[in-house]
NULUM-254250 format. One record per residue (C-alpha): x, y, z negated; residue in three letters. Coordinates in steps of 0.25 Angstrom, whole numbers, plus 2048, in hexadecimal, padded with zeros to 3 digits. Last residue first. Example, Ala and Ser with C-alpha at 12.3 -4.5 7.8 and 13.67 -1.06 7.14 Angstrom:
BEGIN
8377FC7E3SER8317EE7E1ALA
end
This chain:
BEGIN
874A35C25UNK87CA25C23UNK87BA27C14UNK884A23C0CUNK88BA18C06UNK898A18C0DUNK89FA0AC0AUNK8ADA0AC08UNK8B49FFC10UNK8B79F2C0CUNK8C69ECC0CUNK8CB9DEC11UNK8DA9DAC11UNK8E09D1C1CUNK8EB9C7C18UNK8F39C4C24UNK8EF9BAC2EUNK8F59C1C3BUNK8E79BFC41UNK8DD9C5C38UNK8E69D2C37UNK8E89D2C46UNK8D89CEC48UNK8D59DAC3FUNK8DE9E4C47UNK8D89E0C54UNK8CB9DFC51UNK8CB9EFC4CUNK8D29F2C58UNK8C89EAC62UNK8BC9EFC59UNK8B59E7C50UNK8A79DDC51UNK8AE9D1C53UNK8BA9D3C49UNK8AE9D3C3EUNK8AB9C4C3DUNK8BB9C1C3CUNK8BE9CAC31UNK8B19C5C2AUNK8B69B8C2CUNK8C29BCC26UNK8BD9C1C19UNK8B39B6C17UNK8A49B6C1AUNK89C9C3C21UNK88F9C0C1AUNK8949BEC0CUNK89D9CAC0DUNK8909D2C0EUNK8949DDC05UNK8A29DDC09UNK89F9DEC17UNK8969E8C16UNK8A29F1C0FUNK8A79F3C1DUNK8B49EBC21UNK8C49F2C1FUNK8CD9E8C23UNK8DC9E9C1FUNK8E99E4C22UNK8F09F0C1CUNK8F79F4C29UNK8EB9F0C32UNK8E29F6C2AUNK8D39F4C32UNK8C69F9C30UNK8B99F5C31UNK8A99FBC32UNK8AEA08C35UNK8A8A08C44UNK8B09FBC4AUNK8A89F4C40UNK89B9FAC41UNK8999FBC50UNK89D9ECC51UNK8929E9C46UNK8889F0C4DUNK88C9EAC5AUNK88A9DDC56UNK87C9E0C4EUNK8769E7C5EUNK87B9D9C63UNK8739D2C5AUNK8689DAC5AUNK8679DAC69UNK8589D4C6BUNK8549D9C5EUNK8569E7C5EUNK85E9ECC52UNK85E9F9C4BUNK86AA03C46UNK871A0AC3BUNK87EA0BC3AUNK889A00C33UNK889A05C24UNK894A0DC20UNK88BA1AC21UNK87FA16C19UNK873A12C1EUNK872A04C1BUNK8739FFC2AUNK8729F2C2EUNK8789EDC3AUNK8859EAC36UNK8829E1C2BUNK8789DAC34UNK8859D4C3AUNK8879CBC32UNK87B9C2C35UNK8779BBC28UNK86F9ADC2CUNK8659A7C27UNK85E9B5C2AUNK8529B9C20UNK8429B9C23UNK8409ADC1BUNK8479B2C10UNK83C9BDC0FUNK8309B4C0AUNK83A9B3BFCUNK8399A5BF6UNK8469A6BEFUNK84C9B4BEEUNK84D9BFBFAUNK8599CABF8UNK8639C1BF1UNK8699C2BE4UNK8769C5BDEUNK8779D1BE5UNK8859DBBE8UNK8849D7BF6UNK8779D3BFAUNK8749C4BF8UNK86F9BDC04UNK8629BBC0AUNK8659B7C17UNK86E9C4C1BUNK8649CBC25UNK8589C7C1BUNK85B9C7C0FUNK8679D0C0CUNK8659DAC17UNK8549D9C17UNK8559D9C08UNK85F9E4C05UNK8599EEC0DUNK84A9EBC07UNK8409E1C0DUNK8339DFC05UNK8299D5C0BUNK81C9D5C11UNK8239D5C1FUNK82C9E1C1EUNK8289EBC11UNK8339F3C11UNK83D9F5C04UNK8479FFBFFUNK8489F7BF0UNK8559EEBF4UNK8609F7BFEUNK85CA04BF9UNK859A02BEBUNK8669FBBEAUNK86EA06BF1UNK867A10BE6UNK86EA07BDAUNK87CA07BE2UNK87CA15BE5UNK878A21BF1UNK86DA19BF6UNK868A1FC02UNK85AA26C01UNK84DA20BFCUNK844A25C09UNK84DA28C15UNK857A1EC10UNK84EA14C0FUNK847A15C1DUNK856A15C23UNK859A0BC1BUNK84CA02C1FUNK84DA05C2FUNK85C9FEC2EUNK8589F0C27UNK84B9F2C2EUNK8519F2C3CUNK85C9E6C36UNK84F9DEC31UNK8489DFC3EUNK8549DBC47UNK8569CEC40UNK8489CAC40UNK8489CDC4EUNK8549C6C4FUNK84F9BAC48UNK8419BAC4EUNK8379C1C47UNK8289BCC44UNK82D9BAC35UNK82E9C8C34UNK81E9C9C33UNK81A9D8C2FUNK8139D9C24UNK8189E9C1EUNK8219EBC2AUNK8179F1C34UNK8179FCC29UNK8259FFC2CUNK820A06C39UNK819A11C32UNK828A14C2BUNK82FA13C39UNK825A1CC3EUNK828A27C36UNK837A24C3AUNK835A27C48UNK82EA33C44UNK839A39C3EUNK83AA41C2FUNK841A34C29UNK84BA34C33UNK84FA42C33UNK851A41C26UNK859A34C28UNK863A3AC34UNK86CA2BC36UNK879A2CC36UNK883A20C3CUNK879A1DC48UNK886A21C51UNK87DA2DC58UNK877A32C4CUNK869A2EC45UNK85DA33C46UNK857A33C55UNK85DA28C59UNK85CA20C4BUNK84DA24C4AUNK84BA1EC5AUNK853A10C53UNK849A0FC48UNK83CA10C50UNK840A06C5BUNK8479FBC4EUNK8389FEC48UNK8319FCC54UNK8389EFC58UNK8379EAC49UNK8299EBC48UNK8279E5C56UNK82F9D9C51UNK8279D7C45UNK81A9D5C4BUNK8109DDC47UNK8089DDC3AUNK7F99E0C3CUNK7F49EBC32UNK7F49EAC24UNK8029F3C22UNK8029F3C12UNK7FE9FDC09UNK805A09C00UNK80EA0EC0DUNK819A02C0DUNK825A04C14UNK82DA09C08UNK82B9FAC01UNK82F9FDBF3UNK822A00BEDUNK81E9F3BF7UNK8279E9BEDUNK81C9E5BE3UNK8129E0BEDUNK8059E6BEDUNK8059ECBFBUNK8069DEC00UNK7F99D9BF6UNK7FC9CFBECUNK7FC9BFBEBUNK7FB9B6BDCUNK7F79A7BDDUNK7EB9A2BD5UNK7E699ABDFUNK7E599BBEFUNK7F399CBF5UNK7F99A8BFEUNK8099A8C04UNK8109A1BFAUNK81C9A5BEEUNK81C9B3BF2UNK81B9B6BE2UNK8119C1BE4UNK80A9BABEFUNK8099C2BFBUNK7FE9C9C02UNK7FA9D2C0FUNK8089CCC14UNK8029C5C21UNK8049B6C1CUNK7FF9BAC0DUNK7F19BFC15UNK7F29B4C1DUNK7F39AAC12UNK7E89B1C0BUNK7DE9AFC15UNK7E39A2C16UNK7DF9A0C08UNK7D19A8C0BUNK7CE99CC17UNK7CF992C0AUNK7C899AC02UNK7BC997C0AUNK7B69A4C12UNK7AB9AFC0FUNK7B59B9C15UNK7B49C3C08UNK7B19BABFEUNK7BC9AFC01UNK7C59BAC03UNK7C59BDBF7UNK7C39B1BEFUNK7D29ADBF6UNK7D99BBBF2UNK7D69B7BE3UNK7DA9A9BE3UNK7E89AEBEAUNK7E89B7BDEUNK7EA9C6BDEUNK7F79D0BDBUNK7FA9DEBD8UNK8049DABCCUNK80A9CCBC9UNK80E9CBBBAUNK8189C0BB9UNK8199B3BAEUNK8159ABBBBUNK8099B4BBFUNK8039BFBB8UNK7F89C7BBFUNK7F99D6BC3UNK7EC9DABCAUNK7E69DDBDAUNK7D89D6BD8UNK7D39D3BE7UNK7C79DBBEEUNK7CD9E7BF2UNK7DB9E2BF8UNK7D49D6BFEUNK7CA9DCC05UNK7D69E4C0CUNK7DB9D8C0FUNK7D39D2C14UNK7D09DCC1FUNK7DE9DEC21UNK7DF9CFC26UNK7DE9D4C34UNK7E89DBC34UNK7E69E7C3BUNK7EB9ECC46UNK7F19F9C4AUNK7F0A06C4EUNK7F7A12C4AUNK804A0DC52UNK7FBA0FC61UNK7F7A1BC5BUNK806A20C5AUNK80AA28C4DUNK809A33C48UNK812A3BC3EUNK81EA43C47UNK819A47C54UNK823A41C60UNK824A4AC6CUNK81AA4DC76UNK81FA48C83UNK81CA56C8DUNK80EA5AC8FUNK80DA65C85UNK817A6EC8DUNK826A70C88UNK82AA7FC88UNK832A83C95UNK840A82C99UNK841A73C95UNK83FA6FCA3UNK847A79CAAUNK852A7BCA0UNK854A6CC9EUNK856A6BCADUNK860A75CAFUNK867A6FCA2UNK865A61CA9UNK86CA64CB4UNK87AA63CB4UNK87BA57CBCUNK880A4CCB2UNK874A52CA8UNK86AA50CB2UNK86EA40CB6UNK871A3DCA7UNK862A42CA4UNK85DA3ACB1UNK863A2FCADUNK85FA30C9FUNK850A2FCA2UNK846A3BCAAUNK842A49CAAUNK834A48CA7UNK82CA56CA4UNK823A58C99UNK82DA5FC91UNK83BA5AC96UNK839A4AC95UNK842A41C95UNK83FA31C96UNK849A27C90UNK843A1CC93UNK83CA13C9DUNK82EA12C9BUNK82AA17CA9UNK81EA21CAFUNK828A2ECABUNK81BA35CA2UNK810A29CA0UNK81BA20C9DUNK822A29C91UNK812A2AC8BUNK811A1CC8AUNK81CA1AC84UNK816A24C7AUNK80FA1BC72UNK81DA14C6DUNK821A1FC65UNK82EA1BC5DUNK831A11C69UNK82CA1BC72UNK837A25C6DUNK833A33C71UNK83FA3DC70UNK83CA4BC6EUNK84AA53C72UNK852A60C6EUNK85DA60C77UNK86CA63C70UNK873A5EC7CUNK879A53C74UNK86CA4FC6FUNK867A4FC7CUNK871A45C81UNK86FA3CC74UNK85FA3AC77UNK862A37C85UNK86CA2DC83UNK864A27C76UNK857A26C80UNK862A1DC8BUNK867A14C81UNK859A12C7BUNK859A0BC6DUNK84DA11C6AUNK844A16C75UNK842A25C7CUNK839A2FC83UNK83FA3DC84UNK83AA4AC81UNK842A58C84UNK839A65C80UNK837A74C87UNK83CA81C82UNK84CA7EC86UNK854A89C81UNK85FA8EC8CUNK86CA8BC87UNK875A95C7EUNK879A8BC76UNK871A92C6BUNK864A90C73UNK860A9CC7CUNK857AA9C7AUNK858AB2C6FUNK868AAEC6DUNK86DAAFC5FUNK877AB8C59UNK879AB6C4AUNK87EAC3C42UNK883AC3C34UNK882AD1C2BUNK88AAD3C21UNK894ADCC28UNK891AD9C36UNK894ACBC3AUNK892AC4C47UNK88AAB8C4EUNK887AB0C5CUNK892AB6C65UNK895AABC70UNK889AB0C77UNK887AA7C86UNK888AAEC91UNK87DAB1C9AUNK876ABBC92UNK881AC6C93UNK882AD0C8AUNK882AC6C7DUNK88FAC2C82UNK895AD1C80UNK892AD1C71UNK8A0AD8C6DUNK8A5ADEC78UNK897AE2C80UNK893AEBC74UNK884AECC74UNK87EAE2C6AUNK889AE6C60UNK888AF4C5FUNK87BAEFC5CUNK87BAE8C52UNK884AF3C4CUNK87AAFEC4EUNK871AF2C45UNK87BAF1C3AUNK87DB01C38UNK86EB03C36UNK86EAFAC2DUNK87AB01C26UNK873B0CC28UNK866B08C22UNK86CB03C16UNK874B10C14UNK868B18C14UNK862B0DC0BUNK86EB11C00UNK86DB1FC02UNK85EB1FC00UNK861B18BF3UNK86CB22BEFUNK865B2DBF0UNK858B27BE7UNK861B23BDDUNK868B30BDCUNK870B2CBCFUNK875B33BC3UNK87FB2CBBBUNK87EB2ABADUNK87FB31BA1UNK87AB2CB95UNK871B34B8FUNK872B3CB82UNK876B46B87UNK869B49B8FUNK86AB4CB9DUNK86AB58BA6UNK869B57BB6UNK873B5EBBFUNK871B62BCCUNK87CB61BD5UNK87FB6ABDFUNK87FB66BEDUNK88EB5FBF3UNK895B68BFBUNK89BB62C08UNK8A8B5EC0EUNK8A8B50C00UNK89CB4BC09UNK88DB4CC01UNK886B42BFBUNK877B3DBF9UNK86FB47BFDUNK86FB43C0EUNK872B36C0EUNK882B31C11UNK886B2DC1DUNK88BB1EC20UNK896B1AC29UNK891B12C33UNK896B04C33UNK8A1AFFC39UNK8AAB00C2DUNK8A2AFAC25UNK89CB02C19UNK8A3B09C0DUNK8A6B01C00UNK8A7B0ABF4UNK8B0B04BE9UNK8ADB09BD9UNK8BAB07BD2UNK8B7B09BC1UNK8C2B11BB8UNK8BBB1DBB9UNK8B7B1DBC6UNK8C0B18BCFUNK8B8B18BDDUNK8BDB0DBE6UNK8BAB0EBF5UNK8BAB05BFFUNK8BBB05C0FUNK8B2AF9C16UNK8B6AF5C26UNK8C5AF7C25UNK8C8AE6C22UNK8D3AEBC1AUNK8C9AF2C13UNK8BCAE8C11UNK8C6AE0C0BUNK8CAAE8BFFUNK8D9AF1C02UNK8E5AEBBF8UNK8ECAF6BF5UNK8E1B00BF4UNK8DFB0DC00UNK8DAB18BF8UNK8CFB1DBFEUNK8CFB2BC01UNK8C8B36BFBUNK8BCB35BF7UNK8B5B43BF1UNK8AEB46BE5UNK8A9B55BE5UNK8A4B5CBD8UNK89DB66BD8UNK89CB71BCEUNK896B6EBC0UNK88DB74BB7UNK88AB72BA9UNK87EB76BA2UNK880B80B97UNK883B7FB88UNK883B71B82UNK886B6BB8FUNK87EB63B9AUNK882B5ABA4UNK881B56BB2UNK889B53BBCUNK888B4EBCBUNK891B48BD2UNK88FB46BE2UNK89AB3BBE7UNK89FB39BF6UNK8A6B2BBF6UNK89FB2AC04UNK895B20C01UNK88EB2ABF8UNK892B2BBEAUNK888B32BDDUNK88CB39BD1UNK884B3DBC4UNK88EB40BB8UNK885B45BACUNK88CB4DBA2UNK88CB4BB94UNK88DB57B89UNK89AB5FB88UNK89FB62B79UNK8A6B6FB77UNK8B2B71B6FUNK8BDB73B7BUNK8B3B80B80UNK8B7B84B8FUNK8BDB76B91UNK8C8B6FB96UNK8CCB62B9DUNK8DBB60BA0UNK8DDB5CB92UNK8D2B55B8EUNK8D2B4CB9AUNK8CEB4ABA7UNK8D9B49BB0UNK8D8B4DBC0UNK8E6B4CBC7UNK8E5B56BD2UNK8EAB51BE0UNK8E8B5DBE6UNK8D9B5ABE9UNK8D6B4BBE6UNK8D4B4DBDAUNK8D3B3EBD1UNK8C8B34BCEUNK8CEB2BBD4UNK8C5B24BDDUNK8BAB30BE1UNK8C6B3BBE2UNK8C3B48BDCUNK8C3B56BE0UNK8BDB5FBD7UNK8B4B6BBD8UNK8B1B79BCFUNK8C0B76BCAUNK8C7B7BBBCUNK8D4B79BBCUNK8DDB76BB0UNK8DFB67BB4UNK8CFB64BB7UNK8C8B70BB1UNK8B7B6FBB2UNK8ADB7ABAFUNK89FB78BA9UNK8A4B7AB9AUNK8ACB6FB9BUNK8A8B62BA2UNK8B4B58BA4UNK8AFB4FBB1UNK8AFB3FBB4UNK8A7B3BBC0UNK8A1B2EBC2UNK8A0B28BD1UNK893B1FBD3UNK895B12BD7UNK887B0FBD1UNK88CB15BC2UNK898B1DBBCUNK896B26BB3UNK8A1B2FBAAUNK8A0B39B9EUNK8ABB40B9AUNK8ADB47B8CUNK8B8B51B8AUNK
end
């Protein structure tokens, strides 16, 4: 007897013996048969069901049966509809119904998850060999109903089955509803849709479960739940997350660098989580005139709640110590900030005040100069000079020009030289008549590494040094307060290089480009060099990034230059040159300034040890960043060196008679001297127990060991 079998989309295959359009299962022949979905098996009197030659029989043994098409179609229930059709030699074949009920699950050994947890039942169909599992839905979900035409309960008759002939000599496959089983499918979808939302909404009204969003006056301590698949956030409509009334208006407070009072008042509303606009008249010095037009002082700070004056940090401590200031930010900040309250800062313009400025007055010759003299490479000592003029050439000139004798044009020249509009390419004399060699400023071989130079040099009057270095010390130390955190150790450089503050720190280093340095007192000279030490890193990580090696280290330090004073200064040469009197770096077999350099006359005579501790590298082991006032810098360099050792700077091991010293100290050992005067030089600046313990080991005259710490060379972010 020949058996075909299907099996395809989850769909149960039937196997039947087909004899002459009757069917005898152990002997008896039965219009309708029992059988259970998973085994295959009776399920009516525990009838064993074989199909085999010799339980199978036949009207004529002989004849040959053609195929027979199995169609069958599950429902959600485990409810089956087959269908046959065949065709045989003689006469069509014609079946009774066949019913495929589900019996009950068998209950497995080891249940699957979504059983033990009893929200899910499963159910394997066996079918020839291959386990189908029918998942059902949640638990809590409605139980689904199944479309009218599709299936029928196991109570019920199913309709008769129409039968479609095919050729033998196709394959036979399983006959599908595709349209039935499509509207079934987003039926189902719509349910299960419909299921969620009725759920929802079960939610919403049961008091047990959700009983803090019945009542608006308590805060809701439920702000999300899971169903099955689906996540849901909770968020209040009106209110901040905290639960506090959102303020609708804006806080404003006039401030200055290095302000103990402003740094109060800008640390209490970040604690509070107050969004503020901070006007600092040292980064925007036109609007001083504003803050004494609203209160009618200079004293600062000065709050504003929109356009409203609410007063200094006295009357801020004196609100907030009465329990008053949450009534009072409420009803001044209740409402949408009006037009006439203190604008805040606008990113990309500047002052008008800062957009003017003088002149030099020897501009005018200059610019005659650069169009009428011939810029060329010349050869001069075995050397080709590039970009540059003869003092001859500049001489006849200016002769032409002012109608004047060449000697008024070599004073000319002088002046020119004096002021940084020229230089000699050697630097071996200021400006000569003859056949000496001099370029343009812009034209010098060193500006492509200059990053505060824009393509042409600052021609306008140069200030006096110290107010350059006053604002950019003011500038600097508003970026640090708004940028970097509350121990100076990190510092925000993104944000940073996005502020307005350091926007106009770069139009400020254009004041550098001739500025006279000379002009400086020693702690002004002092204080300007430790401000552009620390300014220039930060600009330098924000441009090149840090150094991650020794060969990006080296293009950090040596060829990240500025233009200060007609001359190039980069990291290595201000700390090495200037503030440690021109001496050999570490690792270096030369030094930063050679014989007849313009810059040695800028440098100390004497090394002050305690710069070491006032620079910062931007990395984490080095002491933090900070700038220098000149009436306290030697004060404001004690304490950074006291803050550094009794941070991590030193350690001591009393047991292994140890002292652990910052890896500065090794590099600069030639500064610092012996080993125990360093010892002696640094008990000044520890604490009482860290002084204790290292005079105990310098006392008791035992041998005392020296070790250097790691040094981290990351970045200080």
């Amino acid at each position: 007897m020949d058996l075909w079998k299907e099996e395809e989309h989850a769909n149960l295959g039937s196997t039947a013996a087909v004899n002459g359009g009757s069917t005898k299962i152990n002997g008896e022949h039965l219009d309708e048969v029992v059988l259970d979905a998973k085994n295959q098996s009776p399920v009516n009197g525990g009838i064993d069901e074989e199909f085999s030659n010799g339980n199978s029989e036949s009207s004529d043994d002989d004849e040959r049966y053609a195929p027979v098409n199995f169609s069958n179609s599950v429902d959600v229930d485990g409810n089956s509809n087959v269908s046959y059709n065949g065709s045989d030699t003689s006469a069509d074949l014609e079946f009774g119904k066949i019913a495929i009920e589900e019996r009950e699950d068998r209950v497995d050994d080891e249940p699957s998850e979504m059983d033990v947890a009893g929200k899910n039942t499963a159910r394997d169909l066996n079918i020839d060999g291959d386990v189908e599992r029918m998942i059902r839905p949640h638990s809590m979900l409605p139980k689904p109903e199944a479309p009218p035409g599709v299936t029928c309960s196991p109570q019920e008759e199913c309709p008769p089955i129409h039968r479609s002939l095919l050729s033998p000599e196709r394959t036979t496959a399983a006959a599908v509803d595709m349209p039935s089983i499509g509207k079934f499918i987003r039926e189902k979808s719509n349910s299960f849709s419909a299921a969620i939302a009725r759920r929802l909404s079960s939610l919403k009204e049961n008091d047990d479960n959700l009983k803090p969003f019945a009542e608006p006056d308590l805060k809701p301590n439920v702000t999300e739940f899971n169903l099955s698949g689906l996540k849901v956030i909770v968020k209040m409509k009106n209110g901040s997350e905290n639960g506090e009334v959102e303020l609708k208006g804006r806080i404003s407070f006039f401030s200055r660098s290095n302000c103990r009072d402003c740094s109060a008042v800008r640390s209490f509303f970040r604690e509070r989580g107050l969004k503020f606009v901070e006007i600092n008249i040292d980064v925007y010095p036109t609007r001083e005139k504003e803050l004494v037009e609203r209160t009618g002082s200079s004293s600062l700070p000065q709050i504003f709640f929109n356009e409203k004056l609410f007063g200094g940090l006295v009357v801020l401590n004196s609100m907030r110590n009465s329990g008053m200031l949450e009534q009072k930010l409420k009803e001044m900040l209740g409402r949408k900030c009006p037009d006439d309250a203190p604008a805040p800062p606008v990113y990309g313009f500047d002052d008008p005040e800062e957009e003017e400025e003088r002149t030099d007055e020897m501009v005018r010759i200059v610019r005659v100069l650069r169009q009428r003299l011939p810029i060329q490479d010349r050869l001069m000592k075995i050397k080709i000079v590039k970009n540059c003029f003869a003092g001859a050439e500049l001489v006849e000139v200016v002769v032409q020009h002012l109608d004047c004798g060449r000697k008024k044009a070599v004073e000319i020249g002088k002046q020119l030289a004096e002021k940084h509009f020229i230089h000699h390419v050697f630097g071996n004399n200021d400006f000569e008549d003859g056949n000496h060699f001099y370029r343009f400023l812009e034209h010098e071989p060193f500006i492509p590494r200059c990053f505060n130079f824009r393509g042409f040099p600052n021609d306008g009057e140069p200030k006096p040094a110290f107010i350059v270095s006053h604002r950019l010390a003011k500038i600097m130390s508003a970026v640090l307060e708004s940028y970097a955190s509350e121990d100076r150790r990190h510092l925000d450089y993104v944000g940073i290089s996005n502020s307005e503050e350091f926007r106009r720190y770069i139009n400020l280093l254009q004041d550098l480009h001739r500025v006279d340095i000379t002009a400086l007192s020693a702690d002004e000279k002092l204080v300007f060099f430790l401000n552009l030490y620390n300014a220039m890193v930060i600009h330098a990580v924000i441009r090149v990034g840090h150094p991650g090696g020794v060969i990006d280290r080296r293009y950090f330090f040596s060829d990240f230059q500025y233009l200060v004073g007609g001359h190039p200064y980069s990291l290595t040469t201000i700390l090495n040159g200037i503030l440690r009197s021109n001496r050999r770096p570490p690792y270096s077999l030369s030094k930063s300034f050679g014989a007849g350099d313009k810059r040695l006359e800028l440098a100390f005579s004497k090394v002050n040890l305690l710069i070491h501790f006032g620079l910062c590298n931007g990395t984490k082991s080095s002491p933090i960043v900070r700038f220098f006032t000149p009436k306290g810098v030697e004060s404001e360099l004690r304490y950074a060196t006291r803050e550094f050792f009794q941070r991590d700077g030193m350690e001591v091991d009393l047991a292994k008679r140890t002292i652990y010293l910052t890896r500065i100290m090794k590099w600069f050992n030639m500064d610092f001297g012996q080993d125990k005067e360093m010892l002696k030089w640094i008990l000044n600046y520890l604490d009482a127990t860290k002084a204790g313990l290292l005079t105990h080991l310098l006392g008791d005259g035992g041998p005392i060991n020296i070790a250097y710490q790691n040094y981290d060379w990351s970045v200080n972010s």
